[in-house]
Steps between C-alpha positions, in 0.01 A plus 500: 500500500385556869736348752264359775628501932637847456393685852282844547667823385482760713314734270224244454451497902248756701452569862278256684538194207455163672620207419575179702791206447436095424496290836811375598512188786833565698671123516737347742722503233443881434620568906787240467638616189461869612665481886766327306594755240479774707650390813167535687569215679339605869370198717162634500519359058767255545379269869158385444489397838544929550150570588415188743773651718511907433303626292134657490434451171402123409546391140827520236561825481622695185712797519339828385785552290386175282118579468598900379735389235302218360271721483718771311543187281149469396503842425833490312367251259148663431511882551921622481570275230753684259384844648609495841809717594565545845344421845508806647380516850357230677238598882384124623319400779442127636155448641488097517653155506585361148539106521588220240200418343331812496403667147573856436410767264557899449205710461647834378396884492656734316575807715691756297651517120716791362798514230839540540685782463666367238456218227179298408448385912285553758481416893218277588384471859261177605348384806575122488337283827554178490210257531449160640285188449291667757442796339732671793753744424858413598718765381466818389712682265577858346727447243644771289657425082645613232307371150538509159277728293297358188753537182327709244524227299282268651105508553337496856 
């Protein structure tokens, strides 16, 4: 029987496959419950008064931090499923403002797929920018992993 949610292989990707991620509306909630777990807990996320007084940016801010692994989340749960190994290598850039209430998504390229030296894995190198509600680009990310390769017991 076929086990369904199980991510991409590495031997089933090819250079210059797109894909792109489900939306995902960063809450209040999101940037509360995130400054709190990690200690992120800076006045420009913390004093919403902040930006009336200091700052140049007008709006709730979210931290970069939040918006790249929520979406490393989404891509967790529908591409790395089961055959992700190891984030590798990580290159980010942050072009733009992410505030509660805006909706994200990933739109994905990928760059560069070879085996392993050894065992049934491969490195797998994407392009991911991250897109909002405005079709504008907020970050942009090389990231660099380790996958699984298809058993030889399964079909593609």
């Amino acid at each position: 029987m076929k086990t369904v949610g199980i991510g991409f292989y590495w031997d089933d990707l090819t250079e210059g496959y797109k894909f792109r991620t489900l939306n995902r509306t960063i809450t209040e909630a999101d940037l509360v419950q995130f400054i709190g777990v990690t200690g992120m807990v800076e006045t420009i996320f913390t004093d919403l008064s902040f930006n009336d007084h200091h700052g140049a940016i007008q709006g709730r801010v979210v931290p970069a931090a939040c918006t790249y692994t929520i979406i490393e989340g989404l891509l967790v749960q529908s591409t790395m499923q089961t055959t992700g190994l190891a984030l590798l290598e990580v290159e980010k850039k942050i072009l733009k403002p992410v505030f509660a209430g805006d909706t994200v998504h990933a739109e994905v390229e990928v760059l560069n797929v070879r085996p392993t030296s050894k065992g049934n894995r491969g490195i797998v190198t994407t392009m991911n920018n991250i897109v909002n509600q405005d079709g504008v680009t907020v970050i942009a990310y090389k990231a660099v992993r380790m996958m699984a390769g298809r058993p030889a017991d399964t079909e593609a």
